[in-house]
C-alpha positions in Angstrom: -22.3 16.2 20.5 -25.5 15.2 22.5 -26.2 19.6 22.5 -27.3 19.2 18.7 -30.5 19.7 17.7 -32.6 16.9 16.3 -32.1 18.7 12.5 -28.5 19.6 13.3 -27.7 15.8 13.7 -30.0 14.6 10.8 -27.9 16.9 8.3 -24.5 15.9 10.0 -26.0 12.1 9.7 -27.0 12.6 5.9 -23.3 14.2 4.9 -21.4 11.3 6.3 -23.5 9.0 4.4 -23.2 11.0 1.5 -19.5 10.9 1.9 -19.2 7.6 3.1 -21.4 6.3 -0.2 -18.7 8.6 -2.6 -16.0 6.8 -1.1 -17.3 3.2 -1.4 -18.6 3.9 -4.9 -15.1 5.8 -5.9 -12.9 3.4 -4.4 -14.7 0.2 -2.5 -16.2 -0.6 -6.2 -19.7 -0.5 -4.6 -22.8 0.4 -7.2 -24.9 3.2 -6.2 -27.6 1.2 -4.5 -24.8 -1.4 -3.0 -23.2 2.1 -1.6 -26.2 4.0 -0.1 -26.9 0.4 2.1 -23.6 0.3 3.1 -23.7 4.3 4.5 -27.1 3.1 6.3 -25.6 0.2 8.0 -22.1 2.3 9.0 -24.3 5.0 9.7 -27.6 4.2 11.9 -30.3 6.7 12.4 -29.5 6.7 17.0 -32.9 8.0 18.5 -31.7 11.3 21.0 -31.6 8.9 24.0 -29.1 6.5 22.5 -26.2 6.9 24.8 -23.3 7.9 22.8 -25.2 8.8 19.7 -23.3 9.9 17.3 -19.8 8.4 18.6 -19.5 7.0 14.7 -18.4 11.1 14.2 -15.5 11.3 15.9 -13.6 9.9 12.5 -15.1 11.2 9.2 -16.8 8.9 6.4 -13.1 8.6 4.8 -11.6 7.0 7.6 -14.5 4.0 8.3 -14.8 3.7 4.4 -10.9 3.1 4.0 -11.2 0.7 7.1 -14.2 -1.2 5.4 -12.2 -1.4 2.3 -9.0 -2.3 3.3 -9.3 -3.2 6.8 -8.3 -2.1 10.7 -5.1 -1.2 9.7 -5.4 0.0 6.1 -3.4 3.2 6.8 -0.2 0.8 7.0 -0.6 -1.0 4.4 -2.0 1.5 2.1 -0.3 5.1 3.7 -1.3 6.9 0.4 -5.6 6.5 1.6 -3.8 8.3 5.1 -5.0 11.4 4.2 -8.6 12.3 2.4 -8.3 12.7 -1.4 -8.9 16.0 -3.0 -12.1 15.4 -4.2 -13.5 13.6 -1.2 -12.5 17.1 0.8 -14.3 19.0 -2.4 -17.5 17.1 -1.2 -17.7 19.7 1.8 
C-alpha cells in the first residue's frame, strides 16, 4: 500500500474509522463520541514515512472491532461475528 497517494490513504483511513465507529456503536455499546475515539486510537493518522503505514488494513474495521469487543480469539467463541453483518457490508 505505500503506492497510494496522500488523499487515496486519507479516504481509505476515514472509511475504516467510519466503519470501525458503526461497529463499536452497533455492537461494542460505545456512544457516538466514545466510538469516533476509539476509531482514532485503532486507527492513527501514519505520516508517509511511517514504515509499514497502513499495516492496520490488511483486516477490515469488522475484524479489529470484533477483536476489541470480544477479544483475540472472538471468532471462537462467538463464530456468528465470523463473518461481517449485512449492514456493516451495506456501509461500502
Amino acid at each position: 500500500m505505500a503506492d497510494w497517494s496522500e488523499d487515496e490513504y486519507i479516504q481509505y483511513l476515514r472509511d475504516e474509522r467510519r466503519r470501525y465507529e458503526w461497529v463499536m456503536q452497533r455492537h461494542g455499546g460505545l456512544d457516538a463520541v466514545q466510538a469516533a475515539v476509539a476509531a482514532a486510537t485503532r486507527y492513527p493518522f501514519e505520516p508517509a514515512e511511517t514504515p509499514y503505514r497502513g499495516l492496520v488494513f490488511h483486516d477490515e474495521a469488522w475484524h479489529w472491532a470484533m477483536r476489541d469487543i470480544h477479544g483475540d480469539q472472538y471468532w471462537v467463541s462467538h463464530p456468528n461475528l465470523v463473518t461481517p453483518s449485512a449492514e456493516y457490508e451495506a456501509l461500502g
